[in-house]
N, C-alpha and C positions, 0 to 999 in steps of 0.2 A: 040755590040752597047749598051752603057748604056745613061740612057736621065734623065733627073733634074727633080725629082716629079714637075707638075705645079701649084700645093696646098701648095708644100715645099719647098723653095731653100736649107735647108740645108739636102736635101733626093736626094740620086739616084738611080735608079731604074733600073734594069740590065733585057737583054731582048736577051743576045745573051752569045754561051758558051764562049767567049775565055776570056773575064771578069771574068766568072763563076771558067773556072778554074783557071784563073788566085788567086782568092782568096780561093781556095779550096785547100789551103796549110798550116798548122799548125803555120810555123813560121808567113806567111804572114799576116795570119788572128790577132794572136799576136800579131802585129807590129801594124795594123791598130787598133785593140783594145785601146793599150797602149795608142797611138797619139790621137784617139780621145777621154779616159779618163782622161790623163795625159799632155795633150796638147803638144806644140812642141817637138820635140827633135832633134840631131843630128846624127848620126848612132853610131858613141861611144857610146853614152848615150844608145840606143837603144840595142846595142849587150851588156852592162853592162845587162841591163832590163831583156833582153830574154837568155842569157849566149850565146850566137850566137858569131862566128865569125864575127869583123867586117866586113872583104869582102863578107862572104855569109851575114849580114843585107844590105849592099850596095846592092848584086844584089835584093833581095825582094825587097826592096825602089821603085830602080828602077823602079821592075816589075810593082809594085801598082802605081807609078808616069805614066808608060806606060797606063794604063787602070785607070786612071784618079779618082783613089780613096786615093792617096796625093798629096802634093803639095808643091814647097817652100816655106821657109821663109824668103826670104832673110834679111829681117826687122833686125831680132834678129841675125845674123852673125855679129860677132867682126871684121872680116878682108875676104877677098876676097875668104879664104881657108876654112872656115869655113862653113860649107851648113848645115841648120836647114831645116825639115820637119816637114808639121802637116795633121793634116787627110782633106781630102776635103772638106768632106760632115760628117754632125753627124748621118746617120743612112744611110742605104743597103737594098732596100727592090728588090722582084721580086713574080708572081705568079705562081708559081708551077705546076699552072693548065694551064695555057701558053704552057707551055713544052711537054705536054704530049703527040700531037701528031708527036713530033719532036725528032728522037731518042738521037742523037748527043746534042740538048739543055736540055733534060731529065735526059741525063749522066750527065754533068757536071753542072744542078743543084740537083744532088742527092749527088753528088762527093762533091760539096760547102756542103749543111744539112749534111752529115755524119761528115766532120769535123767539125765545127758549132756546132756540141751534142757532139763530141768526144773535144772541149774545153769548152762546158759547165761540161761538169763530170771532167774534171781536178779542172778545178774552184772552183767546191763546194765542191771537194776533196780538195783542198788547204785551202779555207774556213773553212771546219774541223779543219783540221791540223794547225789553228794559233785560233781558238776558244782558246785556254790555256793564249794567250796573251792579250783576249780581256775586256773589264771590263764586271763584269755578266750582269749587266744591256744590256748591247747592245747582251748580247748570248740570253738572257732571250726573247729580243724583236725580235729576228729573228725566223724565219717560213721554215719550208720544209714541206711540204704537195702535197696530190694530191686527187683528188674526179673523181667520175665519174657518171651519170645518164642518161639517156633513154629521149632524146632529138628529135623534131621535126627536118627540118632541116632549118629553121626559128627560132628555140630556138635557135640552134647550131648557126648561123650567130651572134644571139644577145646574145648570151654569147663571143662569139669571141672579139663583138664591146665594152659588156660591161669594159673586162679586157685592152681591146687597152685604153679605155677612163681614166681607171685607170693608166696607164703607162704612157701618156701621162701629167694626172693631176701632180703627181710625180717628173715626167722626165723636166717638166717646170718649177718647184718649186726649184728643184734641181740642177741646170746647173752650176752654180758658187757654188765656196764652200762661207761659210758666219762660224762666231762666233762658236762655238760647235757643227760643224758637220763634218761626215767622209762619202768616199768614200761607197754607196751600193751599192748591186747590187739586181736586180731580174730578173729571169729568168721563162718566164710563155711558155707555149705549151697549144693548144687546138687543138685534132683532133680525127677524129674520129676511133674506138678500129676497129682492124682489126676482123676480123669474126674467124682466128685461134686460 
């Protein structure tokens, strides 16, 4: 089951596993990515995008069209044959802590977060890797860091809210491209250090 934030239309909120695994697949998660950074596309385009075989991007499509996290476009089709996809919704959210007493919802939202960090560390590895291309100024103004401190767990809540409220500010400022700007990204974590 996934259900429409009722604060957000464009959020959906996943609450059961076959969603979970259903997006708890590399290519799938990169399909949904691309569509809702890059907006529509057609599966051609998409297997250009991701080097994917056309037929295997059609069945992922599919799958995410099955658990309702794209959609068509019919709009943008030139002719009958033509089928455009774009993301449903612009953000994926669920609570982790939902799960935990549920083994089967636990797996396969632990199964989604592993891939989810195993394509953030591609990412920033990619990031890296095209820094040579970029103008210094914009290497100069990007950030990789990480902190840590000895937090209530009231601090902890309002360190969480504070960085959501920054992402948010941001992410509304930034939703269309305009005059002199390019695609960023950020990618933030807050949780608490394992006692190991």
């Amino acid at each position: 089951m996934t259900s429409r934030d009722p604060g957000d239309a464009a959020s959906i909120r996943l609450h059961d596993a076959g969603p979970m695994r259903a997006l708890a697949h590399p290519v799938r998660l990169r399909i949904l990515g691309l569509l809702r950074m890059d907006g529509p596309a057609t599966v051609g385009m998409l297997a250009e995008r991701t080097g994917e075989a056309a037929g295997s991007v059609s069945y992922h499509v599919a799958t995410l069209a099955k658990h309702g996290f794209v959609e068509e476009a019919p709009e943008l089709a030139r002719d009958r044959r033509e089928r455009w996809w774009r993301a449903a919704h612009e953000v994926t959210t669920f609570n982790s802590a939902e799960f935990l007493a549920d083994p089967e919802r636990h797996a396969a939202s632990e199964a989604l977060r592993r891939n989810v960090l195993d394509a953030y560390h591609r990412e920033l590895l990619g990031a890296l890797d095209a820094e040579h291309s970029l103008e210094p100024a914009w290497v100069e103004a990007s950030d990789s860091s990480d902190g840590g401190a000895q937090l209530t767990l009231e601090e902890f809540r309002e360190l969480a809210a504070d960085l959501a409220a920054v992402r948010e500010k941001w992410w509304a400022r930034g939703r269309e491209p305009r005059e002199g700007t390019r695609a960023v990204r950020w990618i933030t974590h807050v949780f608490p250090r394992s006692r190991s």
